[in-house]
C-alpha positions as CSV (number, residue, x, y, z in Angstrom):
1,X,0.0,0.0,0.0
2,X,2.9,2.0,1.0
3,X,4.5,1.9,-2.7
4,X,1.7,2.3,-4.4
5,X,0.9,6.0,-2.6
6,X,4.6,7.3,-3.0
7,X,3.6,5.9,-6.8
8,X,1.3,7.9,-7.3
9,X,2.4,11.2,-5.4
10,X,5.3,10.3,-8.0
11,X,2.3,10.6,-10.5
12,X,1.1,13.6,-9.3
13,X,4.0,15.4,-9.3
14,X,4.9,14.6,-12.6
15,X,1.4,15.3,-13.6
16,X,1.7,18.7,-11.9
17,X,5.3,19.6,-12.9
18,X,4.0,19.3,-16.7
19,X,1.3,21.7,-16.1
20,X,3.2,24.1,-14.8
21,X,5.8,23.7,-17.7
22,X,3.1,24.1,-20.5
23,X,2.6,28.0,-22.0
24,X,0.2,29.7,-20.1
25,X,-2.7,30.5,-22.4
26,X,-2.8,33.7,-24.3
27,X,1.5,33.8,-23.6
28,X,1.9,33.8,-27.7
29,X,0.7,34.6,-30.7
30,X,0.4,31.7,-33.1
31,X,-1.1,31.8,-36.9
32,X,-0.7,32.9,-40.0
33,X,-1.9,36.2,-41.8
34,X,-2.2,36.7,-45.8
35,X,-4.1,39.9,-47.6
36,X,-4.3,39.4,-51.1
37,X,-6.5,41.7,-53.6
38,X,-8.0,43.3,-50.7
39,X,-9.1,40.1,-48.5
40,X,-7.6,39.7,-45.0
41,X,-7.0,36.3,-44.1
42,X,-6.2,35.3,-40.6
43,X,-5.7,31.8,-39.0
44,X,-5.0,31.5,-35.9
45,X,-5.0,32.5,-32.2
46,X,-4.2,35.4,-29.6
47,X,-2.8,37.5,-32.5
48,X,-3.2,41.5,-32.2
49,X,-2.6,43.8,-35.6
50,X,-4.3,46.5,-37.2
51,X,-5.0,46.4,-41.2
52,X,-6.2,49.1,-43.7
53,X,-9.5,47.8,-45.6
54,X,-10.2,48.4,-48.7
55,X,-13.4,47.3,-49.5
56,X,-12.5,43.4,-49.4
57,X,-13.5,40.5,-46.7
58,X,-11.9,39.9,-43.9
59,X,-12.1,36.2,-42.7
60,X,-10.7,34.8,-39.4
61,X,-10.2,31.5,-38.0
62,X,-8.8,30.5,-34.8
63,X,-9.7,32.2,-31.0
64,X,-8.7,34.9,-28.8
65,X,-7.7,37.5,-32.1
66,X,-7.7,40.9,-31.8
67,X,-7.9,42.4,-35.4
68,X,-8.6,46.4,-36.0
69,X,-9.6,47.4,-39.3
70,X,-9.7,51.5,-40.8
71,X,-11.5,51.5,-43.6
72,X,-14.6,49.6,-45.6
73,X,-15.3,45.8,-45.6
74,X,-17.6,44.0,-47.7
75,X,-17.9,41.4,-45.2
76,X,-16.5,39.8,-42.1
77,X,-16.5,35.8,-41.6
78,X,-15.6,34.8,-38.1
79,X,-15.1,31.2,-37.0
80,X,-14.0,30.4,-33.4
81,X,-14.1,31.8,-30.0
82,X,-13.0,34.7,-28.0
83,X,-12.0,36.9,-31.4
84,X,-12.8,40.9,-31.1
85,X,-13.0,42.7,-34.3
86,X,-13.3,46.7,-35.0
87,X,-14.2,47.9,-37.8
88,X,-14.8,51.1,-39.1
89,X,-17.4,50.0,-41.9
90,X,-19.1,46.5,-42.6
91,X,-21.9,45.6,-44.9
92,X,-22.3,42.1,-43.6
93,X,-21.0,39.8,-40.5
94,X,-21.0,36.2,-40.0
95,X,-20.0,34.9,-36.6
96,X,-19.7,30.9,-35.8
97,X,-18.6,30.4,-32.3
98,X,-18.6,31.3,-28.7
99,X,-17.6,34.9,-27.2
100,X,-17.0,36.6,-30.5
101,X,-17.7,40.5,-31.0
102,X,-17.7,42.6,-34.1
103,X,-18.4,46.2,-32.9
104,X,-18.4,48.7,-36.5
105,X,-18.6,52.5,-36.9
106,X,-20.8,52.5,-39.8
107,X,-22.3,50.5,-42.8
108,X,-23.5,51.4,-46.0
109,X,-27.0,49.7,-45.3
110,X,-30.5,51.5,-45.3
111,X,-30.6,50.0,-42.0
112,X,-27.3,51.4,-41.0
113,X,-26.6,48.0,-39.8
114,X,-24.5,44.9,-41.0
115,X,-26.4,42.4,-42.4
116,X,-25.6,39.6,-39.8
117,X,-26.1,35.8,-39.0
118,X,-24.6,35.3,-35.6
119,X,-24.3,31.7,-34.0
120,X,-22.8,31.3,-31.0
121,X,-23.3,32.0,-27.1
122,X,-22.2,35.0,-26.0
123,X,-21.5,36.2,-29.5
124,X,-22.4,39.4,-31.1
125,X,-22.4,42.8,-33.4
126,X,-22.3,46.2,-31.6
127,X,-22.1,49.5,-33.3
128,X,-19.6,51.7,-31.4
């Protein structure tokens, strides 16, 4: 009985000692960023830039982004959790996944709102 405990304090500690090794979460940016013809694309996660639209798409994939765009978008397609867009000007948003914001300035709707399809709790488009 004896062994088996200091086995598995041995366990434990090893356990424990991994975790503490691991990167805390949010400790780098990971992921890959590629604008061509005036669409953003953006894989990846915990990533923080700023980008000049120009009328194109952005598109992002991954969790815990923080993208800023001046400028116009056509359209911004979101898939994944925890990402925070702002955007100056949007004419539609499409959000798939948990804890995702798109806050805009302005779009060039009648409404004055992006056309949006948002699925995902805690997930939303604000103006600001």
């Amino acid at each position: 009985m004896k062994n088996q405990i200091v086995s598995l304090a041995l366990l434990l500690s090893l356990g424990l000692s991994a975790a503490l090794v691991a990167t805390p979460a949010r400790a780098f940016d990971t992921g890959e960023v590629v604008e061509t013809d005036g669409k953003i694309s953006i894989t990846g996660t915990n990533l923080v830039r700023n980008f000049v639209g120009t009328g194109g798409e952005l598109e992002i994939t991954g969790a815990g982004n923080r993208i800023t765009v001046t400028g116009p978008l056509s359209s911004v397609v979101i898939e994944g959790a925890g990402n925070i867009v702002n955007v100056d000007s949007v004419k539609r948003v499409e959000i798939t996944g948990a804890e995702t914001k798109v806050y805009y300035k302005s779009a060039p709707t009648k409404t004055g709102r992006p056309a949006s399809e948002v699925t995902g709790a805690g997930s939303g488009v604000s103006k600001r």
